[in-house]
Biopython code that builds the backbone (N, CA, C, O; Angstrom):
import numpy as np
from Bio.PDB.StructureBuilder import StructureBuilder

atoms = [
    (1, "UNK", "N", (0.841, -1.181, 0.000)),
    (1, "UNK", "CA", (0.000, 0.000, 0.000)),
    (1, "UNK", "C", (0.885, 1.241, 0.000)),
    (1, "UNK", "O", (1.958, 1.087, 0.583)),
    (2, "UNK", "N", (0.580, 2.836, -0.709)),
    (2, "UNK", "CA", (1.467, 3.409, -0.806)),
    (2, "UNK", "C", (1.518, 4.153, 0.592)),
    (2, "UNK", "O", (0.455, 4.064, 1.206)),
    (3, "UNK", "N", (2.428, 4.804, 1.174)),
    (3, "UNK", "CA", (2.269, 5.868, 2.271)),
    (3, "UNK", "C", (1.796, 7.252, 1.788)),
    (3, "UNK", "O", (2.327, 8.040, 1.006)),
    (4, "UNK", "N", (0.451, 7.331, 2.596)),
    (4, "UNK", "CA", (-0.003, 8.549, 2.283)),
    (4, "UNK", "C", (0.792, 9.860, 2.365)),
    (4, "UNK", "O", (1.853, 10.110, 2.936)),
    (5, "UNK", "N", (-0.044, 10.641, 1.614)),
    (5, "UNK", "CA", (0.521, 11.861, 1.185)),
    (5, "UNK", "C", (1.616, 13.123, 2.091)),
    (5, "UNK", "O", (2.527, 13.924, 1.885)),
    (6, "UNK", "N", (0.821, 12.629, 3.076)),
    (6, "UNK", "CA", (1.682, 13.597, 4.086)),
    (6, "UNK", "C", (2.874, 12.442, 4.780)),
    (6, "UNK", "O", (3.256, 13.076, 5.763)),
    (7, "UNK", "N", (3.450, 11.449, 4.787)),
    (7, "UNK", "CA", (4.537, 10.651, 4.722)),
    (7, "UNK", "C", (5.362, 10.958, 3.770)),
    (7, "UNK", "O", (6.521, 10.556, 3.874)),
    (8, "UNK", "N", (5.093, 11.496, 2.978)),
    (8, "UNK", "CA", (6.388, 11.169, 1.380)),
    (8, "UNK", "C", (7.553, 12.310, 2.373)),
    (8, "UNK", "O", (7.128, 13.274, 3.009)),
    (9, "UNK", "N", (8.993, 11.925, 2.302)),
    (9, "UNK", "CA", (9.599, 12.540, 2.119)),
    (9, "UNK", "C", (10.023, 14.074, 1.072)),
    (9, "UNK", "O", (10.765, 15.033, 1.287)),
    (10, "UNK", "N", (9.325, 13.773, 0.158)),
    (10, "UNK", "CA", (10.073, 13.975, -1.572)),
    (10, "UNK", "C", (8.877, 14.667, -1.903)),
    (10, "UNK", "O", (7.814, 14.099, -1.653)),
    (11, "UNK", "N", (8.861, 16.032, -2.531)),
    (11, "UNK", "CA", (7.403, 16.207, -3.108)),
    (11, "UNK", "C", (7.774, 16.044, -4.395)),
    (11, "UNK", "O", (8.921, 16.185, -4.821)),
    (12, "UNK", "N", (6.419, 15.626, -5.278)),
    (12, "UNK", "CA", (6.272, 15.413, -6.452)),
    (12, "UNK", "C", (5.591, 16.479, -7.501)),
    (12, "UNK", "O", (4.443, 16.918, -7.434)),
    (13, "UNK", "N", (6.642, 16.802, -8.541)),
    (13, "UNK", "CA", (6.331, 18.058, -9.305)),
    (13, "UNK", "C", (5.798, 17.280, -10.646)),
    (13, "UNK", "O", (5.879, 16.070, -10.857)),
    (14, "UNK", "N", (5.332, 18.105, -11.348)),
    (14, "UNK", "CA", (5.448, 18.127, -13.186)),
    (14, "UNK", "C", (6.643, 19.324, -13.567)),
    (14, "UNK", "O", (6.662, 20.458, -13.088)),
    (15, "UNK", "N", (7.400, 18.891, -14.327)),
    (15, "UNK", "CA", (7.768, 19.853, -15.528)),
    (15, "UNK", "C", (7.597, 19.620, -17.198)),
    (15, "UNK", "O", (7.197, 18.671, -17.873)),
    (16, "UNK", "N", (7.963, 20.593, -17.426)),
    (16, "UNK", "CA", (7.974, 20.422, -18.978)),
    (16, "UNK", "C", (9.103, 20.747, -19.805)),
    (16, "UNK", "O", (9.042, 21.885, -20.272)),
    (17, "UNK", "N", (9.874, 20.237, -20.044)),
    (17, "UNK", "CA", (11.446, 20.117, -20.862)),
    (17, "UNK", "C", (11.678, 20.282, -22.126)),
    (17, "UNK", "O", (10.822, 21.107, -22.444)),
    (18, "UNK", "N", (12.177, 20.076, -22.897)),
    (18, "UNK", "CA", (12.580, 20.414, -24.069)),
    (18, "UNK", "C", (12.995, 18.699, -24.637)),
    (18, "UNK", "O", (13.976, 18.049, -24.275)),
    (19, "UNK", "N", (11.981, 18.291, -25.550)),
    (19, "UNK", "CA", (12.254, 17.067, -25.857)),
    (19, "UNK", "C", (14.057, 16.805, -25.877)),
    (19, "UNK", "O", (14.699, 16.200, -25.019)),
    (20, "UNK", "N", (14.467, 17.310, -26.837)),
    (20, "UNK", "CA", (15.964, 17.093, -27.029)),
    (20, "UNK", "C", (16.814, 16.671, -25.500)),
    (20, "UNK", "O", (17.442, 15.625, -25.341)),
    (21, "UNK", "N", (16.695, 17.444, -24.767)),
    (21, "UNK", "CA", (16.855, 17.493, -23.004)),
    (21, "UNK", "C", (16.490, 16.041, -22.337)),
    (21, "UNK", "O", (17.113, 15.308, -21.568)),
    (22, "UNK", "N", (15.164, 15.943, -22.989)),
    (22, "UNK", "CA", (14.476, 14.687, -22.549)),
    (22, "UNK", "C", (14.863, 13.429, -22.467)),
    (22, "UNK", "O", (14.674, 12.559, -21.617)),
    (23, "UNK", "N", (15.698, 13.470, -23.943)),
    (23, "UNK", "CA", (16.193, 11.934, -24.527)),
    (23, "UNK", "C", (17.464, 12.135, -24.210)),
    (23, "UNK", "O", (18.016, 11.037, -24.294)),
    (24, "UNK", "N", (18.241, 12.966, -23.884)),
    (24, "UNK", "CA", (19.627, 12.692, -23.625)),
    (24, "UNK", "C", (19.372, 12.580, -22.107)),
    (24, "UNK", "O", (20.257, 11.869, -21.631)),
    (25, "UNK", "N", (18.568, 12.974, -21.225)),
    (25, "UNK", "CA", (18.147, 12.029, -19.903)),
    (25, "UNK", "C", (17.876, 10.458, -19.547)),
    (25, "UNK", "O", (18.074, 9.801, -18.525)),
    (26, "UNK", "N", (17.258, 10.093, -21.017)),
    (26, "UNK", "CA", (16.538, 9.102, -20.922)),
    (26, "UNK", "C", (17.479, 8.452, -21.692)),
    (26, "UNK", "O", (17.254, 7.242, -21.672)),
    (27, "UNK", "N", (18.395, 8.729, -22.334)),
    (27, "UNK", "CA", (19.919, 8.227, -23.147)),
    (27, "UNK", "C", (20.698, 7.432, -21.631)),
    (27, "UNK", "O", (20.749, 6.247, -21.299)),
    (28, "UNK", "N", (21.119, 8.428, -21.102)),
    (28, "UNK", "CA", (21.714, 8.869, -19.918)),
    (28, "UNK", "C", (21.049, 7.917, -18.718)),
    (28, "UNK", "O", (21.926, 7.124, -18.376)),
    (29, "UNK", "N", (19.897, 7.709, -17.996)),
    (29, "UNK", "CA", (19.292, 6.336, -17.534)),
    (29, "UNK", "C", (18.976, 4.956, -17.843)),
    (29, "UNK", "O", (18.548, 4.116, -17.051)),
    (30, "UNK", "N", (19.246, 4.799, -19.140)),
    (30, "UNK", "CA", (19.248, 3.625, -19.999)),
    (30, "UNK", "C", (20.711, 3.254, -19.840)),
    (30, "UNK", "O", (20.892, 2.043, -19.964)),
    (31, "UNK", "N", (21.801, 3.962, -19.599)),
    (31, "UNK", "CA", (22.927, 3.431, -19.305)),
    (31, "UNK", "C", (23.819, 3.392, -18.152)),
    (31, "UNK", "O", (25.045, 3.296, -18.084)),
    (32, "UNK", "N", (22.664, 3.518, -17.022)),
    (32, "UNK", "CA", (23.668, 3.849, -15.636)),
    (32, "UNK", "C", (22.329, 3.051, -14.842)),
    (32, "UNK", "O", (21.220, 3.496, -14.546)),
    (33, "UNK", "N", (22.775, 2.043, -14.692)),
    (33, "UNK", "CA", (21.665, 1.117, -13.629)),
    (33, "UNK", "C", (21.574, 1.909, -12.269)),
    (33, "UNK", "O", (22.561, 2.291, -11.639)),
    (34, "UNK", "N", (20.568, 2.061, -11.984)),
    (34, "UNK", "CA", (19.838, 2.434, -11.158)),
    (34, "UNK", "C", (19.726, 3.787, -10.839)),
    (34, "UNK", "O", (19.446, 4.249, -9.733)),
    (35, "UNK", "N", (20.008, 4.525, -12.082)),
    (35, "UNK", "CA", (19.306, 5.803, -11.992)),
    (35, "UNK", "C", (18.261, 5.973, -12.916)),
    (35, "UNK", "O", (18.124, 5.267, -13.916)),
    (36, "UNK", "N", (17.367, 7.096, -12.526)),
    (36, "UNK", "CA", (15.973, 7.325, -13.256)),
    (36, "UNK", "C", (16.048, 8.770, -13.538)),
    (36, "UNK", "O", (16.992, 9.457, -13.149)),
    (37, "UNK", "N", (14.817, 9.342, -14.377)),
    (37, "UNK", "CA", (14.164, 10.473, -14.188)),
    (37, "UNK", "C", (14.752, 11.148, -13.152)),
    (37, "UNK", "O", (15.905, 11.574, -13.229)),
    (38, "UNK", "N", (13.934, 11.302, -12.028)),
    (38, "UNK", "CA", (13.779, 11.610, -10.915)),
    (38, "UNK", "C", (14.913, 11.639, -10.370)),
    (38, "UNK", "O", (15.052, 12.854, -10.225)),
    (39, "UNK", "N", (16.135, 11.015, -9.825)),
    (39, "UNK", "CA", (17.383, 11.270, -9.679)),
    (39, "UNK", "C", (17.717, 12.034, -10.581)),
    (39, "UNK", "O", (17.035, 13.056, -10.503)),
    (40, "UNK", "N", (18.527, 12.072, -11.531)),
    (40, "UNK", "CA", (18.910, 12.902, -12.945)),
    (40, "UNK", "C", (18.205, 14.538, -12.585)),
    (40, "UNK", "O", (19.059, 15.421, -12.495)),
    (41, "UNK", "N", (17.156, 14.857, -12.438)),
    (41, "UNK", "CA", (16.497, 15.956, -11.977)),
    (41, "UNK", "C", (16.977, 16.472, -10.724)),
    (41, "UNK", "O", (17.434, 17.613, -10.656)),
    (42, "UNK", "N", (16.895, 15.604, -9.591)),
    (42, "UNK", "CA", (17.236, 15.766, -8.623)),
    (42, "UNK", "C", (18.878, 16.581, -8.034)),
    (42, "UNK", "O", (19.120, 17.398, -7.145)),
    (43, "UNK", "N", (19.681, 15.906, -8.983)),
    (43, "UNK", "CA", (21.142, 15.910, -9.138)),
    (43, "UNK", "C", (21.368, 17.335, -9.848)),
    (43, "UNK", "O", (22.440, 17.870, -9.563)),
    (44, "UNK", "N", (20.638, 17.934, -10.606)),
    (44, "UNK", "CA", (20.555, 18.630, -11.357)),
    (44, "UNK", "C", (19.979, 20.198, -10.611)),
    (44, "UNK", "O", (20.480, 21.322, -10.592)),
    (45, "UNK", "N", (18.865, 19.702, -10.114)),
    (45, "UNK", "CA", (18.663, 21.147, -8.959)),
    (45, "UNK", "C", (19.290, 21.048, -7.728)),
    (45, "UNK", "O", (19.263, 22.074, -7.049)),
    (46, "UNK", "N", (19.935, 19.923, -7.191)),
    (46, "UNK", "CA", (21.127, 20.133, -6.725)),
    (46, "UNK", "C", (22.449, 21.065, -6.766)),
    (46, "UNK", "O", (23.162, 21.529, -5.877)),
    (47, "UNK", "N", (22.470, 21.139, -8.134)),
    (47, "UNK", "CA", (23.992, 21.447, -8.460)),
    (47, "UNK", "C", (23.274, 22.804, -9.076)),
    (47, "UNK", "O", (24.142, 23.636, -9.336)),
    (48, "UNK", "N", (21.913, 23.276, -9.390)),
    (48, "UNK", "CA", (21.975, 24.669, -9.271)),
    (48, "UNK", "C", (21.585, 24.940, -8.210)),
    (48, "UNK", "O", (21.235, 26.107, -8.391)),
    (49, "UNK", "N", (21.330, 24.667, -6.967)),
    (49, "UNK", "CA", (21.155, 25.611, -5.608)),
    (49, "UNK", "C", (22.680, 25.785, -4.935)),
    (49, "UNK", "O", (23.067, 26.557, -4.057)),
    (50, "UNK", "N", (23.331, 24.842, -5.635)),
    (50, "UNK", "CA", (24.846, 25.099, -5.049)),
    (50, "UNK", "C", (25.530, 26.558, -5.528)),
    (50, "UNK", "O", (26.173, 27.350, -4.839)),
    (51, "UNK", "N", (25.093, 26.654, -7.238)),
    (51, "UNK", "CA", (25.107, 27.754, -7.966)),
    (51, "UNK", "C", (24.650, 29.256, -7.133)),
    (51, "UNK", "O", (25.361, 30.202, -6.794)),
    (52, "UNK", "N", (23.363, 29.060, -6.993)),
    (52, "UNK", "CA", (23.066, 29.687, -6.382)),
    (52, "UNK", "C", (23.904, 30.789, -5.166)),
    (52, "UNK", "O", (24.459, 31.887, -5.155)),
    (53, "UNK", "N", (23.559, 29.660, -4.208)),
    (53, "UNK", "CA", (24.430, 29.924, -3.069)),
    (53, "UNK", "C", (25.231, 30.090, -3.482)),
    (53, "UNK", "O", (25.221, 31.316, -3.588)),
    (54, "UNK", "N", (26.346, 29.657, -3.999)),
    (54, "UNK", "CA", (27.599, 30.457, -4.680)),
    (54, "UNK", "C", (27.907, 31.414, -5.005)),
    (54, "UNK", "O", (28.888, 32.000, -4.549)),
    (55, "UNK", "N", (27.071, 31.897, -5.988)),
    (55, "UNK", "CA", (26.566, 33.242, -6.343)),
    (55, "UNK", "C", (25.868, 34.541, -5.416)),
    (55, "UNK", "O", (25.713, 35.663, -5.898)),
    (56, "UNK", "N", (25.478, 34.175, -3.994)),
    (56, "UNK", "CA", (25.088, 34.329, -3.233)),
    (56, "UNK", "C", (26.116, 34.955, -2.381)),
    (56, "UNK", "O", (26.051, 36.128, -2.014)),
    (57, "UNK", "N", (27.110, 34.102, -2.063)),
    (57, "UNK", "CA", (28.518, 34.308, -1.447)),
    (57, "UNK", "C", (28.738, 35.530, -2.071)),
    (57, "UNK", "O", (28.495, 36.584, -1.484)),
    (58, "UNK", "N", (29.243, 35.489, -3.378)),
    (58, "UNK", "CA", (30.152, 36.319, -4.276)),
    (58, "UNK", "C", (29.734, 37.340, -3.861)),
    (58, "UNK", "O", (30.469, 38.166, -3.321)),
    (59, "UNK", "N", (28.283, 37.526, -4.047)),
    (59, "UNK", "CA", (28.040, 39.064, -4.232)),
    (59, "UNK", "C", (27.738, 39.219, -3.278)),
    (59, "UNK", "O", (26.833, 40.053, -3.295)),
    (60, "UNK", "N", (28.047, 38.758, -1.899)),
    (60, "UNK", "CA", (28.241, 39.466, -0.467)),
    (60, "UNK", "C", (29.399, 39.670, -0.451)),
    (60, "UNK", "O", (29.700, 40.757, 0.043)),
    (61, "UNK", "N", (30.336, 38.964, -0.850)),
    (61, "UNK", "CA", (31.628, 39.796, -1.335)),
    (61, "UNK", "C", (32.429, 40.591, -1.551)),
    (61, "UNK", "O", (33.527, 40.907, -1.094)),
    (62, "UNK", "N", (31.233, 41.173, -2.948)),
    (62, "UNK", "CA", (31.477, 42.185, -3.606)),
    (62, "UNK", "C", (30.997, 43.250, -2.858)),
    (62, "UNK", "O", (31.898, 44.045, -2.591)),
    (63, "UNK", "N", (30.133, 43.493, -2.511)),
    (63, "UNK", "CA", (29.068, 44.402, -1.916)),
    (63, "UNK", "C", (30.517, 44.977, -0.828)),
    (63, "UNK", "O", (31.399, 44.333, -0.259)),
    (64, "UNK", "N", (30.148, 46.836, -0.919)),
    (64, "UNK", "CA", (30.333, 47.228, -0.089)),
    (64, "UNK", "C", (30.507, 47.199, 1.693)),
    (64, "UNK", "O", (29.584, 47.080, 2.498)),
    (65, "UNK", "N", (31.827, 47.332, 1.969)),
    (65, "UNK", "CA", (31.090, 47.256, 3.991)),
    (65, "UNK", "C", (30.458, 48.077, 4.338)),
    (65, "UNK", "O", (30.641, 49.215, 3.905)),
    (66, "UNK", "N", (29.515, 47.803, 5.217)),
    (66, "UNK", "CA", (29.195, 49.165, 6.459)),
    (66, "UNK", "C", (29.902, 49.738, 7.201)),
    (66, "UNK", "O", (31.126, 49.614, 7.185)),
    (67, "UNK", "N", (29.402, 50.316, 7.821)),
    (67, "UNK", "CA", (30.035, 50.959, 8.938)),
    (67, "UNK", "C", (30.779, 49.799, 9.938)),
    (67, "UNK", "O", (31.946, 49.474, 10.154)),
    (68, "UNK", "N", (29.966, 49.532, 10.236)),
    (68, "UNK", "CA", (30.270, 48.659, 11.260)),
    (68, "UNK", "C", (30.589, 47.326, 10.932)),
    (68, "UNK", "O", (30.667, 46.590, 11.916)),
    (69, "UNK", "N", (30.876, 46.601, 9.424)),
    (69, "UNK", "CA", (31.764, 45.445, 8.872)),
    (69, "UNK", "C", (32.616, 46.178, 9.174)),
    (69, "UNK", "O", (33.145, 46.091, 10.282)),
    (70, "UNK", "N", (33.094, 47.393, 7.983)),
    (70, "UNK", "CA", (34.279, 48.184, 8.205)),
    (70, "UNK", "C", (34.991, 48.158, 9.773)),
    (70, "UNK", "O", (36.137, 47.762, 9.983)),
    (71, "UNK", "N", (34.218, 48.579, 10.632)),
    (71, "UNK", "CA", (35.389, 48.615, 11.681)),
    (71, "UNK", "C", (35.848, 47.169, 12.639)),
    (71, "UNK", "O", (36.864, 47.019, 13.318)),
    (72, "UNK", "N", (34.747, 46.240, 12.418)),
    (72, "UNK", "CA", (34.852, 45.034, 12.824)),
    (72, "UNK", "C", (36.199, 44.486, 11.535)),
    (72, "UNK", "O", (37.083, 44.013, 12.249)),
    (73, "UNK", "N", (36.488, 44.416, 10.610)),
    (73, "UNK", "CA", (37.435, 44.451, 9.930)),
    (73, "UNK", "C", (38.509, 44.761, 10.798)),
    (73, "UNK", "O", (39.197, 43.888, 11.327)),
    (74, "UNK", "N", (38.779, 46.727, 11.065)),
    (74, "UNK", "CA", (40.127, 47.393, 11.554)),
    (74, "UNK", "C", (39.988, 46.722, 12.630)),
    (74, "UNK", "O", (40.930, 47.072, 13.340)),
    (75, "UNK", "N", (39.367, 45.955, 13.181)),
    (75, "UNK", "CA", (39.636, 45.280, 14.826)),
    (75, "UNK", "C", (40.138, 43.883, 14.925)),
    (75, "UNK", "O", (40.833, 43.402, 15.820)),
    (76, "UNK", "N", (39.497, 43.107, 13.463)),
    (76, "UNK", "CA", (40.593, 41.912, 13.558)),
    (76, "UNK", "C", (42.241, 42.293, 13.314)),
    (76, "UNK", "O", (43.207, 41.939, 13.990)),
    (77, "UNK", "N", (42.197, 43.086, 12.181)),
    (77, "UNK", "CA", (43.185, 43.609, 11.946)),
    (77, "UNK", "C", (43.913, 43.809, 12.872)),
    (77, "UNK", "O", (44.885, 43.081, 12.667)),
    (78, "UNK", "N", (44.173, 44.765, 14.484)),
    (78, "UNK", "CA", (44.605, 45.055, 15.115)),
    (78, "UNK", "C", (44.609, 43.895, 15.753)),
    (78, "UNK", "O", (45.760, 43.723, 16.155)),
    (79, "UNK", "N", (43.952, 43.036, 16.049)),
    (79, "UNK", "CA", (43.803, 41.535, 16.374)),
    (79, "UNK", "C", (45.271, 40.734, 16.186)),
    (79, "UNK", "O", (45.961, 40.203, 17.056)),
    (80, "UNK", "N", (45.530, 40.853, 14.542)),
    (80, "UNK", "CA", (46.300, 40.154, 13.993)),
    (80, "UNK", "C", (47.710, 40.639, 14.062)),
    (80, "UNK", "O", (48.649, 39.864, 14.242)),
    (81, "UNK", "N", (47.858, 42.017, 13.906)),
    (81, "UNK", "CA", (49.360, 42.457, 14.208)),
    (81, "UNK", "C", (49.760, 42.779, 15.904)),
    (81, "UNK", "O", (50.859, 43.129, 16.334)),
    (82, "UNK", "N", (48.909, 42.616, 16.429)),
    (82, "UNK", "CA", (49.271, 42.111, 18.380)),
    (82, "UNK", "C", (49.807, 41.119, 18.538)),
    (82, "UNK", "O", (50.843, 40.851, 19.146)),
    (83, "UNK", "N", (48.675, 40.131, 17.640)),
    (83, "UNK", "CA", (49.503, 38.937, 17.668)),
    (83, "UNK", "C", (50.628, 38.703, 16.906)),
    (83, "UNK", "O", (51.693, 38.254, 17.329)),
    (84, "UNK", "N", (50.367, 39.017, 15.774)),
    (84, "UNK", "CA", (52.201, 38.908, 15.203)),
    (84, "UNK", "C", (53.508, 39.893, 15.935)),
    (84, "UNK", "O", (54.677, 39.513, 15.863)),
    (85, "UNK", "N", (53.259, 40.711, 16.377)),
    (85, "UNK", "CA", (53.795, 41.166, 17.022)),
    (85, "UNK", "C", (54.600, 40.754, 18.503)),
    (85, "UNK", "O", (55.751, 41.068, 18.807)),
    (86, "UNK", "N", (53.502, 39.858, 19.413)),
    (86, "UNK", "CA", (54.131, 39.446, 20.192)),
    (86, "UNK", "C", (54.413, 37.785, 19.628)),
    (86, "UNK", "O", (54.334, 36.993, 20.567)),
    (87, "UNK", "N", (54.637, 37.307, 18.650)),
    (87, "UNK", "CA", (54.867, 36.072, 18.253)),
    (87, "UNK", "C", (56.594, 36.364, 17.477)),
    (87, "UNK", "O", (57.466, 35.495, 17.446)),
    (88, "UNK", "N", (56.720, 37.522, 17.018)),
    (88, "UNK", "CA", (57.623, 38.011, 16.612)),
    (88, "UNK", "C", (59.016, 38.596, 17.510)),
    (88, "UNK", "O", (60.222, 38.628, 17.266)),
    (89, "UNK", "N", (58.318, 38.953, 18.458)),
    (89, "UNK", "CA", (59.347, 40.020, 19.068)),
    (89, "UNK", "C", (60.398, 38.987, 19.838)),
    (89, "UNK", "O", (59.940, 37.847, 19.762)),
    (90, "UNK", "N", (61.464, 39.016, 20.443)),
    (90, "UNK", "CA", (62.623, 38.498, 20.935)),
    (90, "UNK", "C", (61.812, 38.099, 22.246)),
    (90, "UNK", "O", (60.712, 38.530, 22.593)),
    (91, "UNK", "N", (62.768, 37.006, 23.003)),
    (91, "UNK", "CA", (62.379, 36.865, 24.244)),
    (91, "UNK", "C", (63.243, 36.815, 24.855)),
    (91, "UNK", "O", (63.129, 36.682, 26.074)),
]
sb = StructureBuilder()
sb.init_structure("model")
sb.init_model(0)
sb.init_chain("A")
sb.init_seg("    ")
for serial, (resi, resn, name, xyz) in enumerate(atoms, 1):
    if name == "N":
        sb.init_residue(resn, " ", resi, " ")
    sb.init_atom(name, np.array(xyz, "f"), 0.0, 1.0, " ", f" {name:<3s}", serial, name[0])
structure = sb.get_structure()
């Protein structure tokens, strides 16, 4: 019996693809036992939410500091040459 609807792990979509897309999926599961559809898709919006987020990163990045990144910045900074400083100096 199947497990009802509110059990599924996984929700279940429709899309609509581009035949060409289609058959090199279905190329592509015909020669790798035990993958399907549904994996192949899966793997696939996988590796664009990674994109994503990636892209996500960057352009926090890029983006200007505030005020207050900015000085949290000059404070590791001063952080870092204390410490090199006393890691440096003679004993």
């Amino acid at each position: 019996m199947a497990a009802p609807a509110l059990e599924r792990t996984r929700a279940k979509i429709s899309v609509t693809v581009d035949p060409a897309l289609l058959k090199a999926v279905d190329a592509y599961v015909a020669e790798h036992v035990g993958q399907d559809r549904s994996k192949v898709v899966d793997i696939a919006l996988w590796r664009w939410f990674a994109e994503q987020q990636e892209e996500a990163i960057a352009a926090q990045h890029r983006a200007p500091l505030d005020d207050a990144a900015r000085g949290e910045m000059d404070d590791w900074r001063a952080i870092r040459r204390a410490a090199a400083a006393r890691r440096l100096s003679p004993r």
